[in-house]
Backbone as CSV, one residue per row, in Angstrom:
resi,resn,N_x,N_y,N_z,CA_x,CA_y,CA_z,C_x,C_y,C_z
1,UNK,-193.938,-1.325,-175.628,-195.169,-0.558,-175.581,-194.821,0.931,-175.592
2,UNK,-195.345,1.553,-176.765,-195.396,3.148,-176.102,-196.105,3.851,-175.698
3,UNK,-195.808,5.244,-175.289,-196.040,6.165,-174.445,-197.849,5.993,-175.148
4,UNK,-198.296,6.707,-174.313,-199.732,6.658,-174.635,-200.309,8.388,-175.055
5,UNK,-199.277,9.292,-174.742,-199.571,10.583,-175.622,-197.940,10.471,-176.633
6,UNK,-198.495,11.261,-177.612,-196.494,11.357,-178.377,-196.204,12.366,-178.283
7,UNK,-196.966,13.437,-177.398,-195.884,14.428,-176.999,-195.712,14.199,-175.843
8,UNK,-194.254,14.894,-174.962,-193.857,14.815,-173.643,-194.512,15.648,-172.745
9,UNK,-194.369,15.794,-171.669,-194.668,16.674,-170.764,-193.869,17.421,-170.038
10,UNK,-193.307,18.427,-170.187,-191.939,19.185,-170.148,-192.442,19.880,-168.742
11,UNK,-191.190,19.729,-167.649,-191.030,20.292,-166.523,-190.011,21.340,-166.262
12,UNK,-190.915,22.232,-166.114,-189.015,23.813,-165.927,-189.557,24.099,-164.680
13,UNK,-188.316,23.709,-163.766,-188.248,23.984,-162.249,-187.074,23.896,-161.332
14,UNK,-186.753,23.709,-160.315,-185.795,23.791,-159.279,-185.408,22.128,-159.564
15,UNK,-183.947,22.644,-158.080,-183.308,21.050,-157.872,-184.145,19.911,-157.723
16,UNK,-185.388,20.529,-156.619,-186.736,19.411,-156.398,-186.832,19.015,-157.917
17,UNK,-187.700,19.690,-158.793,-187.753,18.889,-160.556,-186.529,17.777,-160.673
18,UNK,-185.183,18.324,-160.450,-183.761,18.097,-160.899,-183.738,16.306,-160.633
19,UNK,-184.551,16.620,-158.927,-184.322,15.378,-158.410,-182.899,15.685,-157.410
20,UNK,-182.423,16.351,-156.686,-181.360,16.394,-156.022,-181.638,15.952,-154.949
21,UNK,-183.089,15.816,-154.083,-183.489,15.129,-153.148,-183.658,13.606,-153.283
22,UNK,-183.880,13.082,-154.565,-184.248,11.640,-155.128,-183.098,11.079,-154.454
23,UNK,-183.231,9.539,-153.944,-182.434,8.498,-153.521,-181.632,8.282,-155.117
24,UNK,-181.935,7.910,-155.919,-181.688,7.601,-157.621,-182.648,8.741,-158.499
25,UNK,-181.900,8.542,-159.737,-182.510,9.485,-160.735,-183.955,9.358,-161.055
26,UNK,-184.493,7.781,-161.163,-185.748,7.444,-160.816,-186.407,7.708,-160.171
27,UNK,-185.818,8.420,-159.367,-186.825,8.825,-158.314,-187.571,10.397,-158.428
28,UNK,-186.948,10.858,-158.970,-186.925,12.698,-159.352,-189.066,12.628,-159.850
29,UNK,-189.617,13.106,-159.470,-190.807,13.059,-159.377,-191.260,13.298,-160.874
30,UNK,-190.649,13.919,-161.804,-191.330,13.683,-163.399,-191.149,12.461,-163.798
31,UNK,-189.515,11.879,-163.034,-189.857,10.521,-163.802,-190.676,9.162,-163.165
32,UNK,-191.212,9.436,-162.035,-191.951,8.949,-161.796,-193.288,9.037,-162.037
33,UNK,-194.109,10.078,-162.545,-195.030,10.370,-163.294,-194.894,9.628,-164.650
34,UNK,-193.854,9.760,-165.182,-193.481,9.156,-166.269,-194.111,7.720,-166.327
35,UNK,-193.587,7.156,-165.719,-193.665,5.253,-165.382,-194.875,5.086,-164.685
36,UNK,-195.587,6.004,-163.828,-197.106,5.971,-163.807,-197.942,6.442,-164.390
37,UNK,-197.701,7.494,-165.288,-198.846,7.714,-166.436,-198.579,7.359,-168.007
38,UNK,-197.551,6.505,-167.964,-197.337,6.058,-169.392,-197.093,6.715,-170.281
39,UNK,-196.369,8.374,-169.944,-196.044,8.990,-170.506,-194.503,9.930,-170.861
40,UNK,-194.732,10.359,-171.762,-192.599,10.649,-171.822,-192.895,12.365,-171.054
41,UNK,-191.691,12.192,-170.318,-191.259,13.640,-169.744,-190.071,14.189,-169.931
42,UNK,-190.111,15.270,-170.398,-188.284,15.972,-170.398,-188.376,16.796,-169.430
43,UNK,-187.328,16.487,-168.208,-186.836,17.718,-166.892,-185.954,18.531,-167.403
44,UNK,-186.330,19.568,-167.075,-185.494,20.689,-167.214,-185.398,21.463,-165.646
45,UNK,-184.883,20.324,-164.782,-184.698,20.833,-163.045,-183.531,21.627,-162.905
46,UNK,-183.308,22.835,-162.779,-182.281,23.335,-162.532,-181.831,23.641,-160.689
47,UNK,-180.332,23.352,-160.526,-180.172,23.718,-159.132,-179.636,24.553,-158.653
48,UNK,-180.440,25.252,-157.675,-179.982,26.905,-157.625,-180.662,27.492,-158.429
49,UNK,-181.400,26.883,-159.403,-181.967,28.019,-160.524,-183.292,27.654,-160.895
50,UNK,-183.915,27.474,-162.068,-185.633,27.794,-161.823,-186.281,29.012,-161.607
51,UNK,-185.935,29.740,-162.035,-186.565,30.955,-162.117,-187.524,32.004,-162.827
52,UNK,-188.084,31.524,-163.537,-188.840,31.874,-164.905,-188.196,32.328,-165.850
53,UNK,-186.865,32.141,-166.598,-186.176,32.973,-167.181,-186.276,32.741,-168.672
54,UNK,-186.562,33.777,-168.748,-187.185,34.356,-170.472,-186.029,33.162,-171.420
55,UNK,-184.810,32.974,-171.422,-183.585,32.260,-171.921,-184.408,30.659,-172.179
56,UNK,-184.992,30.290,-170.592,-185.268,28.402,-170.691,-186.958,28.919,-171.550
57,UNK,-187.383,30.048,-171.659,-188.826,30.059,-172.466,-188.295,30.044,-174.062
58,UNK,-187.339,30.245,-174.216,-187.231,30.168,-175.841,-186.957,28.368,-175.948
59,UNK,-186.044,27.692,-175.336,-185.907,26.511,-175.185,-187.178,25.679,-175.209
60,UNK,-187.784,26.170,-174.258,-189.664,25.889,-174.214,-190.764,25.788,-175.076
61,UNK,-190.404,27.211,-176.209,-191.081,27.453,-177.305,-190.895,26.263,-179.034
62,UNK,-189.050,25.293,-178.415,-188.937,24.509,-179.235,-189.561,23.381,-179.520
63,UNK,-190.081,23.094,-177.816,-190.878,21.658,-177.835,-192.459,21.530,-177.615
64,UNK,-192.986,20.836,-179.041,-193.757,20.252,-179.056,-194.555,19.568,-177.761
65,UNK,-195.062,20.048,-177.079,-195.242,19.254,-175.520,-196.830,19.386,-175.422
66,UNK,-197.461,18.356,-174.743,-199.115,18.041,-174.780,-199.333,19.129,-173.119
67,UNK,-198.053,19.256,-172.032,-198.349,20.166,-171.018,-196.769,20.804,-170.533
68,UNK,-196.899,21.958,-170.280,-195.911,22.704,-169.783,-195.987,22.742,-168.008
69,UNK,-194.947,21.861,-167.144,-195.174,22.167,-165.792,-194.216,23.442,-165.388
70,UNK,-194.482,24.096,-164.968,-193.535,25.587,-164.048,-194.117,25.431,-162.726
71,UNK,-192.567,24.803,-162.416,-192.444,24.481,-161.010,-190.765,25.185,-160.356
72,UNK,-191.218,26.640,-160.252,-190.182,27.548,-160.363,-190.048,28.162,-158.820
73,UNK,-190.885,28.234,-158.327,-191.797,28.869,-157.111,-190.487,28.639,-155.891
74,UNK,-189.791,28.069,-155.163,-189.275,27.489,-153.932,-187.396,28.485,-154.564
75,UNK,-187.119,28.281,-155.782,-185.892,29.165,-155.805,-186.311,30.631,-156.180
76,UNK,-187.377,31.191,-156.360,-188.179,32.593,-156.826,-188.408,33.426,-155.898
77,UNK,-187.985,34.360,-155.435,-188.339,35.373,-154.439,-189.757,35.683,-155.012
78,UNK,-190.615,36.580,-154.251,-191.995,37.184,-155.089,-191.565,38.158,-155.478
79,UNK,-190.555,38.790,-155.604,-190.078,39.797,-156.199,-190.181,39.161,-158.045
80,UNK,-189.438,38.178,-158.005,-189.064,37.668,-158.950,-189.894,36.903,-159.875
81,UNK,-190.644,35.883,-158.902,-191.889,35.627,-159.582,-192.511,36.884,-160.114
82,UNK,-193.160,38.193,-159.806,-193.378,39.374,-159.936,-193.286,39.745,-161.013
83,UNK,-191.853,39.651,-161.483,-191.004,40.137,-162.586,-190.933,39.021,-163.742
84,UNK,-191.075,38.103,-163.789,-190.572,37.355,-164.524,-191.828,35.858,-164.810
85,UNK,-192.426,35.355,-164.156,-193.504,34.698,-164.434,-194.421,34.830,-165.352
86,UNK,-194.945,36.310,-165.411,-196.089,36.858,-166.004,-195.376,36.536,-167.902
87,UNK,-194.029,37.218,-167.578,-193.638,37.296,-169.285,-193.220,35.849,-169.247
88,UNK,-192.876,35.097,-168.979,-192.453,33.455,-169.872,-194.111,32.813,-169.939
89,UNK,-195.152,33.402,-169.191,-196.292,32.518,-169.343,-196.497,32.949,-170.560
90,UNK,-196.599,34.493,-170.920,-196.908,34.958,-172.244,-195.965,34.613,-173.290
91,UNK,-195.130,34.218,-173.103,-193.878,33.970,-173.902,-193.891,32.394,-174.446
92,UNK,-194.594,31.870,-173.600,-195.161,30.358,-174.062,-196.677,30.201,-174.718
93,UNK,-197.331,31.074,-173.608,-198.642,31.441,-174.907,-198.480,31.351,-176.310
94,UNK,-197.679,32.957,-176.741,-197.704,32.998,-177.934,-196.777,31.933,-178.707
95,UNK,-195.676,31.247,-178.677,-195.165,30.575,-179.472,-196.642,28.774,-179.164
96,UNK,-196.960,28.978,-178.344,-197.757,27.327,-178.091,-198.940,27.812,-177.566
97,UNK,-200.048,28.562,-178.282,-201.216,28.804,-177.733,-201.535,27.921,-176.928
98,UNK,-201.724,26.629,-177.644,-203.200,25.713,-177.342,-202.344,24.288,-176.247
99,UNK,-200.993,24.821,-175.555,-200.545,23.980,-174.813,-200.597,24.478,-173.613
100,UNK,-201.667,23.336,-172.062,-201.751,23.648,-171.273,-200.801,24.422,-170.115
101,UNK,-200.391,24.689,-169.587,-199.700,25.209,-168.797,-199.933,25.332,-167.129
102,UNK,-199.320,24.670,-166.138,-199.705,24.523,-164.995,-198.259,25.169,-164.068
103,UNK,-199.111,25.670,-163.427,-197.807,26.359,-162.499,-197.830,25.988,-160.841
104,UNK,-196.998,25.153,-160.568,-196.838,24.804,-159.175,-196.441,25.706,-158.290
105,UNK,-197.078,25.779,-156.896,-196.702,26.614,-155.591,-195.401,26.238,-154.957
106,UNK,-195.250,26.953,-154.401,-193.954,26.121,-152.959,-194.640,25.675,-152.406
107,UNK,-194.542,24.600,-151.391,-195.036,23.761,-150.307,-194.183,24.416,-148.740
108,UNK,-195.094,23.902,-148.281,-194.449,24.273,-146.648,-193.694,23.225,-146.135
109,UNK,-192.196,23.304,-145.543,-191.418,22.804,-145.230,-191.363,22.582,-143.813
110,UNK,-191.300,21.894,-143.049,-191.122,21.235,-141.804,-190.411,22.615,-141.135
111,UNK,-188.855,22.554,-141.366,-188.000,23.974,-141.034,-188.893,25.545,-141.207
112,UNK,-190.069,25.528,-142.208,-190.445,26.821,-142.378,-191.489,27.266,-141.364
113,UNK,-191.906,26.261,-140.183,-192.084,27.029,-139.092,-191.662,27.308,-138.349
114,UNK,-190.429,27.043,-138.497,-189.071,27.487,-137.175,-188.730,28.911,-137.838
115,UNK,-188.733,29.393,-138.745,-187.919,30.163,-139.320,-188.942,31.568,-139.461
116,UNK,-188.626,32.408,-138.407,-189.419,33.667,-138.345,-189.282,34.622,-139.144
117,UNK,-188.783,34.702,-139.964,-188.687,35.670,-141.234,-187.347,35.453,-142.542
118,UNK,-187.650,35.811,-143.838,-186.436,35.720,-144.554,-187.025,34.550,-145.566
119,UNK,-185.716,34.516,-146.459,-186.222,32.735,-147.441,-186.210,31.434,-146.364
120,UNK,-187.217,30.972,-146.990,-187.634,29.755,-146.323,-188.723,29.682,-145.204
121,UNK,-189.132,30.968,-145.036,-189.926,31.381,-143.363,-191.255,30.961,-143.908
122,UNK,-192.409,30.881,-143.256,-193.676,30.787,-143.354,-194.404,31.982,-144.629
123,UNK,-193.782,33.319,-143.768,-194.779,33.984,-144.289,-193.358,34.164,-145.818
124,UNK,-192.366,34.068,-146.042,-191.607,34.135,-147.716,-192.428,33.184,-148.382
125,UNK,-193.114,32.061,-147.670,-193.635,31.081,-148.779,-194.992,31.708,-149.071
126,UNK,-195.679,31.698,-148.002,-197.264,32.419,-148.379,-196.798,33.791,-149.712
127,UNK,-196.003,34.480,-149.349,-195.789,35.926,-150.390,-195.259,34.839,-151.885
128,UNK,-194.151,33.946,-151.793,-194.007,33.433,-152.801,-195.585,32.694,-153.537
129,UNK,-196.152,32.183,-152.799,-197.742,32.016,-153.846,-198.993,32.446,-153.988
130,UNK,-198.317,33.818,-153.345,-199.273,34.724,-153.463,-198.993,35.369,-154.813
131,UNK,-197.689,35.479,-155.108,-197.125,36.207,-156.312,-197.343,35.400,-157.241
132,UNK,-197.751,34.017,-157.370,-197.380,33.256,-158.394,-199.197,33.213,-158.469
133,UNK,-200.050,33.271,-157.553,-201.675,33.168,-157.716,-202.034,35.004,-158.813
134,UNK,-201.257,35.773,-158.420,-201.262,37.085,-158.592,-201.029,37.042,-160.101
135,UNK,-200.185,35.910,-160.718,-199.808,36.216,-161.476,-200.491,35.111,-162.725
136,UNK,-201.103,34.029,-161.850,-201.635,33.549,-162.910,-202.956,34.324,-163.156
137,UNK,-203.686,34.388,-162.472,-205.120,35.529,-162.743,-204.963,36.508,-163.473
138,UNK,-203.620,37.369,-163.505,-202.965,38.282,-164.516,-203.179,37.339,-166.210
139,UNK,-202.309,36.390,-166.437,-202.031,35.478,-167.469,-203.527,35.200,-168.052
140,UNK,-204.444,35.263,-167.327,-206.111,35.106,-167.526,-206.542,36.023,-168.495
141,UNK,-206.122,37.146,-168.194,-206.888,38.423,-168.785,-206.675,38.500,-169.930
């Protein structure tokens, strides 16, 4: 049986995308989307890395894809999101107008209320999606 769209659904994000937390490779959360929505996914999880970088948007601009996930947010300072989000969204715009594009937050981590300031703290995550909300409303205009 195949996929039920024939394009994939391409994920550019951190080790989380990568799956470095997964028990097995199956487990890495695109490919489990995969096997529950009957659809093909290519990860592009990088570890340590995920960062919006203009380099994985030309890679991006090659594939044919029905949705683009950017799930970059958890290795991204808001500095960085800042800098660099705004141009790969536009950078995928123009080569793939009419392909959706969804951009995931960081989540709050168990440890990130222990942690009173710095990466990983409460308020680095709130600034990290604040920069990334900042920046999709930008991508709007």
């Amino acid at each position: 049986m195949g996929y039920t769209n024939p394009k994939p659904i391409v994920f550019y994000g951190t080790s989380i995308t990568q799956g470095a937390s997964a028990s097995r490779p199956g487990m890495a959360y695109p490919s489990i989307l995969s096997r529950r929505h009957n659809v093909e996914t290519i990860n592009l999880g990088f570890s340590g890395n995920g960062k919006f970088e203009e380099a994985v948007g030309q890679a991006l601009c090659e594939i044919d894809a029905a949705l683009f996930v950017l799930d970059c947010t958890p290795n991204s300072s808001p500095e960085v999101i800042q800098n660099n989000a705004l141009k790969l969204i536009q950078q995928i715009k123009k080569c793939r107008p009419h392909t959706p594009i969804l951009m995931v937050e960081s989540i709050m981590r168990e440890r990130s209320y222990l942690r009173v300031k710095g990466t990983g703290s409460i308020k680095h995550i709130i600034d990290q999606n604040k920069a990334l909300m900042d920046t999709y409303k930008e991508s709007k205009d």
